[in-house]
C-alpha positions in Angstrom: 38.9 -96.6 32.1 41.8 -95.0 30.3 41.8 -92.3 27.2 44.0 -93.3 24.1 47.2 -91.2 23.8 48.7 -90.8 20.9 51.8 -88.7 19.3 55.5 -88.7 19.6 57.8 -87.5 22.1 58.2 -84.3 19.1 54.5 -84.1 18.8 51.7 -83.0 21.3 49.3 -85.4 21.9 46.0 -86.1 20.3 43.2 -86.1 22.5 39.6 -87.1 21.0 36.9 -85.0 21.5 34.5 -86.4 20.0 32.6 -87.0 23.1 32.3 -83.2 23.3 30.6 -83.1 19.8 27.9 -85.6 20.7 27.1 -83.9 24.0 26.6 -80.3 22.8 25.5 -80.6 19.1 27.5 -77.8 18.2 30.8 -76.5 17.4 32.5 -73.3 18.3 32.3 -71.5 15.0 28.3 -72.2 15.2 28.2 -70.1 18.5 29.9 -67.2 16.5 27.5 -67.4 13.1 24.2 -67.2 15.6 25.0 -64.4 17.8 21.6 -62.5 18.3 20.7 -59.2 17.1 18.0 -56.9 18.0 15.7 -56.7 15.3 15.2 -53.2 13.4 11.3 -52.9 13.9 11.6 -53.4 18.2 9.9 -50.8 20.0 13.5 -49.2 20.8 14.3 -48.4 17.1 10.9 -47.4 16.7 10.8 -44.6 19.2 14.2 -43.5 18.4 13.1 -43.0 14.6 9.9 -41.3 15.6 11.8 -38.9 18.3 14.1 -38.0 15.2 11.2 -37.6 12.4 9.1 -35.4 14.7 12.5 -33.3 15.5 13.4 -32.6 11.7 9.8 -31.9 10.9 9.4 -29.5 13.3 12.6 -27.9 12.5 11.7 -28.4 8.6 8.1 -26.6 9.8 10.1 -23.7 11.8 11.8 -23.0 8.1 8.8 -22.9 6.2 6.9 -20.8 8.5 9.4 -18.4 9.3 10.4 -17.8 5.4 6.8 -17.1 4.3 6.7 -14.5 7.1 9.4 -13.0 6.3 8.5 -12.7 2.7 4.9 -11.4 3.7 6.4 -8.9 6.1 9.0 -7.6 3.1 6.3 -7.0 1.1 4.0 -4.7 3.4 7.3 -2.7 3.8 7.8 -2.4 0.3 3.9 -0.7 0.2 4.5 1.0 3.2 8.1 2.3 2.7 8.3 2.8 -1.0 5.1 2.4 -2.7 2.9 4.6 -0.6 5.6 7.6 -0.3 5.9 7.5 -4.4 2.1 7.9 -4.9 1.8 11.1 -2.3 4.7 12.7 -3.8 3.6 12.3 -7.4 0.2 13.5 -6.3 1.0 16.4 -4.6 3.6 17.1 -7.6 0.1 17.1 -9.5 -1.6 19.5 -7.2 1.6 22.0 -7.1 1.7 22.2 -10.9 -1.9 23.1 -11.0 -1.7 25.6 -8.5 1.7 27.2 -9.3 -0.3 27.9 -13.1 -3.2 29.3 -11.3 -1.1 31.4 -9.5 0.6 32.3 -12.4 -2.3 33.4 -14.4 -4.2 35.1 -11.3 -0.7 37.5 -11.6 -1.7 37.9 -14.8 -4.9 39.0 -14.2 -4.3 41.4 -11.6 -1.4 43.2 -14.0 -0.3 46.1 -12.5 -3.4 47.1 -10.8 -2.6 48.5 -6.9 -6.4 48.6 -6.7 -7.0 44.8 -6.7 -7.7 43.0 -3.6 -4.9 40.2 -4.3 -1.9 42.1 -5.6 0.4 40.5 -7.8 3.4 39.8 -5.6 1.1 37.7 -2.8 0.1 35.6 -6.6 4.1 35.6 -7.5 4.8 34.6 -3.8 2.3 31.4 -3.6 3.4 30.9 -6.7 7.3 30.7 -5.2 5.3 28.2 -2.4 4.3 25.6 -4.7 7.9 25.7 -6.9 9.8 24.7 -4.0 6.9 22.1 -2.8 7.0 20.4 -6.2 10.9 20.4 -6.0 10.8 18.6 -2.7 7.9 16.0 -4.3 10.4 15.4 -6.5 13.0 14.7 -4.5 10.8 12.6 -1.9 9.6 10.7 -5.4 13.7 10.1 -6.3 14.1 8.3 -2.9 11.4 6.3 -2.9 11.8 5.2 -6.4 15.8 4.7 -6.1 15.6 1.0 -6.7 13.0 0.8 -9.8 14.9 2.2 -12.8 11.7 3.0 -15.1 9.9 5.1 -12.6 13.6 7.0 -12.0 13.9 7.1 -16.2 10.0 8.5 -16.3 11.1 11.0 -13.4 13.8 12.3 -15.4 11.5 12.9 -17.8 9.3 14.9 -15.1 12.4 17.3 -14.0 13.2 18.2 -17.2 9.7 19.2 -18.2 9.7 20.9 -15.2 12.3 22.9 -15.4 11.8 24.2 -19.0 7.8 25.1 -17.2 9.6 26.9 -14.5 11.9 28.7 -17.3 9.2 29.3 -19.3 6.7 31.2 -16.5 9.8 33.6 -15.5 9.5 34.9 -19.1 6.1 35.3 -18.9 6.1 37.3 -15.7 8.6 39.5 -16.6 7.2 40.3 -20.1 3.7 41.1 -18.5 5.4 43.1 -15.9 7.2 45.0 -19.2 3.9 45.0 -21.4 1.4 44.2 -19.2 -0.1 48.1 -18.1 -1.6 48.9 -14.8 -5.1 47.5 -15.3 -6.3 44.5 -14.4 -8.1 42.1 -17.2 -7.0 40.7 -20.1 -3.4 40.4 -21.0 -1.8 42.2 -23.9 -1.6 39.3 -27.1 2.0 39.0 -26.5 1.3 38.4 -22.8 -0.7 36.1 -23.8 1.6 34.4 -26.5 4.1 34.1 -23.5 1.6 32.5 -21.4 0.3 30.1 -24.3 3.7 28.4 -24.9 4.3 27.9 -21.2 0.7 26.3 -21.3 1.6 23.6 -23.9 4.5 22.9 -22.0 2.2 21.5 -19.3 -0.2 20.1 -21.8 0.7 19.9 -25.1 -1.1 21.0 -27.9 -4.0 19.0 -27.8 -4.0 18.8 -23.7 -2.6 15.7 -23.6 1.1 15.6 -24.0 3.2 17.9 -22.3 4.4 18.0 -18.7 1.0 17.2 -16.9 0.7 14.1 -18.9 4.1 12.7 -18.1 3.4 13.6 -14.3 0.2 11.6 -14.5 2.0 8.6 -16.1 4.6 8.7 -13.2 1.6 8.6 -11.1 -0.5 6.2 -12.6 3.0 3.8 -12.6 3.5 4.6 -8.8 -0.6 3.6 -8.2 0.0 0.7 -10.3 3.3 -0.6 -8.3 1.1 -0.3 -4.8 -1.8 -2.1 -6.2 0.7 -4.9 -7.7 3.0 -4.7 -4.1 -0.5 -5.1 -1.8 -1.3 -8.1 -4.0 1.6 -9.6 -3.9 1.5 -9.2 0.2 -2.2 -10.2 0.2 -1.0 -13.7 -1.6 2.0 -13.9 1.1 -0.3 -13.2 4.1 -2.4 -16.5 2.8 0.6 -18.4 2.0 1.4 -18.4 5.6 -2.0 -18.9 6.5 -2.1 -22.2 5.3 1.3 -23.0 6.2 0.1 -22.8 9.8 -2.8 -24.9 9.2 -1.3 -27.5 7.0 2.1 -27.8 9.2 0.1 -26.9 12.3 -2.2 -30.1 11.6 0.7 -32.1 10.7 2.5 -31.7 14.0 -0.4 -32.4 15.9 -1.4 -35.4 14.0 2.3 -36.8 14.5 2.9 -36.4 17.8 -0.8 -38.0 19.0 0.3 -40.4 16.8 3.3 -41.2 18.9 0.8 -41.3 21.8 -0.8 -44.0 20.7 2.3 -45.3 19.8 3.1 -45.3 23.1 -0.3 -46.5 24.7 0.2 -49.6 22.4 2.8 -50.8 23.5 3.6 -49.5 27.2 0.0 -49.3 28.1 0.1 -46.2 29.2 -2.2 -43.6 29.2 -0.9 -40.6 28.7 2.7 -39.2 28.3 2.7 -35.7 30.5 5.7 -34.4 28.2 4.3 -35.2 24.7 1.3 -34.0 26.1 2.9 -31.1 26.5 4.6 -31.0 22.9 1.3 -32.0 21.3 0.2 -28.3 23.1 2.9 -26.3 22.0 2.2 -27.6 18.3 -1.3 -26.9 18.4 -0.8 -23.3 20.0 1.6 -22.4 17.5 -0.8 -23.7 14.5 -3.7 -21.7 16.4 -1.9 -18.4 17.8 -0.3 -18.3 14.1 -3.5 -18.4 12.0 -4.9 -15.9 14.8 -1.5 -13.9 14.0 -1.6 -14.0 10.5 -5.4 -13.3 10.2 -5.1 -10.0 12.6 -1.9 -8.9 10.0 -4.0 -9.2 6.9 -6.9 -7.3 8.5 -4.3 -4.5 9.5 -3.2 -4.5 6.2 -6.8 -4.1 4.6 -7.6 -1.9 6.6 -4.4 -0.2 5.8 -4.6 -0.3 2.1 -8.1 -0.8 1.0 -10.1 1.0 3.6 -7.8 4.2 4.2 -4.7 4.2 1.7 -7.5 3.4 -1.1 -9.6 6.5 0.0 -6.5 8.6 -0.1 -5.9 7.9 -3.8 -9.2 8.8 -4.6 -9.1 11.8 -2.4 -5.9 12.5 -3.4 -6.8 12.9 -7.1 -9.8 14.9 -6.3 -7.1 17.4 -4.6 -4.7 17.3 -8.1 -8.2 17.7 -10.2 -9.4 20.2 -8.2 -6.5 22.8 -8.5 -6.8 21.9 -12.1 -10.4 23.4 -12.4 -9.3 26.3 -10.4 -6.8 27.2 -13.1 -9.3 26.4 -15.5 -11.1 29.3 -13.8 -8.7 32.0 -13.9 -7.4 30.8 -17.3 -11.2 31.9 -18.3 -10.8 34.8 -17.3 -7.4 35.7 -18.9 -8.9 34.5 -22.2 -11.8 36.4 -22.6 -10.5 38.1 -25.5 -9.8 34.7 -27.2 -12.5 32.6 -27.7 -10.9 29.4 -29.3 -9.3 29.3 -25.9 -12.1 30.0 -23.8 -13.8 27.5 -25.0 -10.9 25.3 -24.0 -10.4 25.8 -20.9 -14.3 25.8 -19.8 -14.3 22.5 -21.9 -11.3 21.3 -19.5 -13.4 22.5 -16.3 -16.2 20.4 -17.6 -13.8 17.5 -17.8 -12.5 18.3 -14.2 -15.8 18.3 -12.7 -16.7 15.0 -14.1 -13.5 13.5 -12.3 -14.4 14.7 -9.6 -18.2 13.8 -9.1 -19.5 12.3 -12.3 -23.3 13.1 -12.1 -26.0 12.7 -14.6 -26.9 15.1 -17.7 -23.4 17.2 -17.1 -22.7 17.9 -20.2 -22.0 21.3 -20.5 -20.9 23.4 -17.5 -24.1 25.1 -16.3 -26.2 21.4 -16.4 -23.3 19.8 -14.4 -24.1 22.7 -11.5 -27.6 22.1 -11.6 -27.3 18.3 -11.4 -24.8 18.5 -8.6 -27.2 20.8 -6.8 -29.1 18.0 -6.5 -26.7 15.4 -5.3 -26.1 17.6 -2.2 -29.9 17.3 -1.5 -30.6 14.1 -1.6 -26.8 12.9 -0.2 -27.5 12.4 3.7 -24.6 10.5 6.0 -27.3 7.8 6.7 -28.5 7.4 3.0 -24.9 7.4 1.6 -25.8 4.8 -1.3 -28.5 7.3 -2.5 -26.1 9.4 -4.9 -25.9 8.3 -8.1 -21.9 9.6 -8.0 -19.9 6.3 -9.6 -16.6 4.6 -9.1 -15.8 6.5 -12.2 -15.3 9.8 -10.0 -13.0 10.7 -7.1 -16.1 11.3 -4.7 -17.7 8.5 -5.9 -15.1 6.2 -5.0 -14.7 7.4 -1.8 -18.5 7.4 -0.5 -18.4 3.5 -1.9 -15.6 2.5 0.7 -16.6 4.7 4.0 -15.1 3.0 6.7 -13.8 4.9 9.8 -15.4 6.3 12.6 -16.3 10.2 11.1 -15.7 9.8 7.9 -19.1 9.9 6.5 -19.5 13.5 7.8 -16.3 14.4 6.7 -16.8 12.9 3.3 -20.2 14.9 2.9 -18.8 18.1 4.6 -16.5 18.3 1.6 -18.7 17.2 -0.8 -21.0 19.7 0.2 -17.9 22.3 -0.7 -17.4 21.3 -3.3 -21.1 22.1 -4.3 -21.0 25.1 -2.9 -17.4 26.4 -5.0 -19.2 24.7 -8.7 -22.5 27.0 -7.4 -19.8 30.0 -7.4 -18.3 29.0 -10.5 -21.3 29.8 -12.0 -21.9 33.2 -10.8 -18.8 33.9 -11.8 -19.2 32.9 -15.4 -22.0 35.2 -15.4 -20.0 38.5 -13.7 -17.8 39.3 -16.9 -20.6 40.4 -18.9 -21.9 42.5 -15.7 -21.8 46.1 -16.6 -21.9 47.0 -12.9 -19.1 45.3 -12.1 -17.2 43.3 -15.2 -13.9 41.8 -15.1 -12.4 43.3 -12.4 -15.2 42.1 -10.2 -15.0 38.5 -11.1 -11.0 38.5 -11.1 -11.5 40.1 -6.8 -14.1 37.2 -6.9 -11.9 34.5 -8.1 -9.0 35.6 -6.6 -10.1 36.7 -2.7 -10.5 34.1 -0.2 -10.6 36.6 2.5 -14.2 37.9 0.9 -17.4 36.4 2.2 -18.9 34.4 -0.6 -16.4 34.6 -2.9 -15.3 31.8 -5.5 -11.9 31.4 -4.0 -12.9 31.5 -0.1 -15.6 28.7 -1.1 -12.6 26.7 -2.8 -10.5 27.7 0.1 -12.8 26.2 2.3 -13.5 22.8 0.0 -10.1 22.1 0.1 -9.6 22.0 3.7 -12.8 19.9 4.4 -10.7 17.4 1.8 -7.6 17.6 3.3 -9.2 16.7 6.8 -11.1 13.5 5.3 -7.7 12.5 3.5 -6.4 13.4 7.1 -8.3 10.8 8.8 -7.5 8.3 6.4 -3.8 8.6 5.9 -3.8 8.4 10.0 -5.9 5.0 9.5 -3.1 4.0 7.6 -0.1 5.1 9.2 -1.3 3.5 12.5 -2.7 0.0 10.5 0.2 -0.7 8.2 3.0 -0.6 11.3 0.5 -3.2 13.1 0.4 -5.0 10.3 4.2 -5.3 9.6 4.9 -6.1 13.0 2.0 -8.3 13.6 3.3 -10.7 10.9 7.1 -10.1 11.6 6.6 -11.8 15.2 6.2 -15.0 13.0 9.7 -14.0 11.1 11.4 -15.7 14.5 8.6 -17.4 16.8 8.3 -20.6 14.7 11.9 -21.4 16.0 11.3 -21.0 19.9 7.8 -23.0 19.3 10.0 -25.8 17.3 12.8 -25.9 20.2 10.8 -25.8 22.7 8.3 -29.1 20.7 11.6 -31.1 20.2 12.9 -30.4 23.8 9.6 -31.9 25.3 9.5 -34.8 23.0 12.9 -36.0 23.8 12.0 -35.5 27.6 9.1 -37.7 27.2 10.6 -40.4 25.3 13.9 -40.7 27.0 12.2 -42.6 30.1 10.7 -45.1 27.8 14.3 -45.8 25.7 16.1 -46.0 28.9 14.0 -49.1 30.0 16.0 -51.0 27.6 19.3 -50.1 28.4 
């Protein structure tokens, strides 16, 4: 009936609790050692976790994506904006030498002669034309080539060949216009000693040194860094190819994963906002191949279908100038024969550049054998000629791609037939007593005369310029689609990712909140 109290009137009292004890089985401090926590694999943590893991991947993804684009993009700059400018200015530089020599030597020919049909000065002024043209290549080749010392080093090199050519012709001129008499043919042997050392200038002694050879190196650098440059972009448009399949996939896969994830433990079919995300993922994996894909068929089409063609087309122009000159250099060396024999010799080798065709060994079979080349050579039956990849037209009629081309292609192959059929009277007309050397200079030199050598040339080179025409609008209309078709990817990745992570977190929240 009554507790035991014990102490002191200086102590507090001792009460027992050991009743206490032996009704609850446990003390205090036991309550405070087993408080419960919530374990790390509930479905809480596990969502949370997921949420976050999908977020940074997608993020990670957005990264990866837009770096590869951006790298692929860079690169089709670098061949549209650097590469591609270099090549047409060394070309043309190629072309403008040949010509400004073949004018040179066709005012050469006429002399002083006021009878001629092409007086000297109209030579001296296209002559004039072609200097400042090749000046301007130059300078066009400097800017494009400002970043890649080399190319600038072997440019130097150019200018300064250049300028001693240049040098070198105004000597000539005015000593044939001293020495040179009022008749048209042959120059004087000191004329022609002028004209010689401007010659190996341009090609060294043995044709291949000199000027022209370190014009053609520039140019055979400046074709090599496109050809490395498309590569390069070719290998960065698949890069990002498979990113967006391989990330693409990924995101998908995760966030049906959290689906099921999902219908495991909530039971519930379907999520409408990772439904949602799982869309966004896949139409960024699919609308990014389909992306990607349309920017590397831009680009081939931009490089290998036209920009290829205009190479090829392009060194058929340079080549052809070359022969030209090899013409009217003929003619001024009639009197020489080691050096006629050259320069019909460098023709030969011109031709074969330009359309390589069986048994052309010596100038008149090459004419003969091309004659029939035009024959059997029909826009339908294309892969009939026997031309090779080895020649300019041969490479060309092997990639026809664009609507017209063909009949552009044939329409100056067909000139060109026509001017090597000319060449040929021509060889014959110096020996002509009726009309001799004056009649083939007006024949080589006239391209207002009906069925002359130069009107026919006149007319070959504009039917090449229009198929290089058609191709370099091919590729000025395909390369811009193809830089801007990829650079959409250089940003979108990051609006897709955004947009993925903002409709996961909405369809997750509702489920975390039911354990709050």
């Amino acid at each position: 009936m009554f507790r035991t109290v014990t102490g002191t009137l200086t102590q507090a009292p001792n009460r027992s609790t050991s009743h206490r004890a032996t009704t609850n089985g446990t003390s205090f401090s036991d309550h405070l050692t087993h408080i419960p926590r919530a374990p790390r694999g509930t479905t809480p943590n596990i969502l949370r976790a997921a949420t976050a893991a999908a977020g940074v991947f997608a993020l990670i993804a957005a990264v990866a994506l837009s770096g590869a684009a951006s790298g692929a993009r860079a690169q089709i700059s670098t061949v549209r904006a650097t590469d591609a400018p270099s090549v047409r200015a060394t070309d043309d530089f190629l072309f403008r030498l040949q010509d400004m020599d073949a004018q040179l030597v066709n005012a050469l020919l006429v002399n002083g002669d006021t009878g001629m049909r092409v007086p000297r000065g109209a030579s001296e002024a296209l002559f004039d034309t072609d200097r400042k043209a090749a000046d301007g290549d130059l300078e066009a080749a400097t800017a494009a080539l400002s970043g890649d010392q080399s190319a600038l080093e072997q440019l130097h090199t150019v200018a300064d060949g250049f300028g001693q050519y240049q040098e070198q012709s105004v000597r000539t001129l005015a000593d044939d216009e001293r020495d040179g008499g009022t008749a048209a043919g042959g120059a004087p042997p000191s004329v022609f000693a002028d004209y010689l050392i401007g010659h190996a200038l341009l090609f060294g002694d043995n044709d291949d040194s000199g000027l022209m050879k370190s014009a053609t190196d520039l140019e055979a650098a400046s074709k090599n860094a496109i050809s490395a440059s498309a590569s390069s972009a070719n290998d960065s448009l698949s890069t990002v190819l498979a990113e967006f399949v391989i990330f693409g996939a990924l995101l998908v896969g995760g966030l049906l994963a959290l689906q099921a994830i999902l219908f495991r433990r909530f039971h519930r079919m379907l999520n409408p906002a990772l439904a949602a995300a799982t869309a966004v993922a896949l139409i960024l994996m699919i609308a990014g191949i389909a992306g990607t894909a349309g920017a590397a068929e831009d680009f081939h089409t931009a490089k290998s279908d036209a920009f290829d063609s205009v190479l090829a087309l392009s060194e058929a122009n340079a080549t052809s100038a070359g022969i030209n000159s090899d013409e009217s250099r003929w003619l001024l060396a009639q009197n020489y024969p080691e050096q006629l024999s050259e320069y019909e010799n460098s023709f030969l080798r011109g031709e074969n550049k330009i359309a390589d065709v069986p048994n052309g060994s010596s100038v008149t079979d090459y004419a003969g054998s091309l004659d029939g080349q035009k024959l059997i050579t029909d826009v339908n039956d294309v892969d009939q000629t026997s031309l090779t990849p080895n020649s300019s037209f041969g490479k060309e009629l092997a990639n026809i791609t664009f609507p017209g081309e063909a009949d552009q292609a044939l329409a100056a192959f067909r000139a060109y037939c026509d001017y090597i059929k000319d060449d040929a009277k021509l060889r014959a007309m110096p020996s002509d007593p009726a009309g001799g050397l004056k009649a083939a200079i007006n024949f080589d030199t006239n391209a207002d005369a009906p069925g002359s050598s130069d009107q026919a040339f006149t007319a070959y080179s504009k039917a090449l310029g229009d198929v290089i025409a058609t191709n370099e609008a091919h590729f000025e209309s395909s390369m811009p689609a193809a830089e801007n078709g990829i650079g959409t990817w250089t940003w979108l990745p990051y609006l897709f990712s955004l947009l993925l992570i903002g409709l996961t977190v909405l369809g997750m929240r509702p489920r975390l909140t039911e354990y709050r």
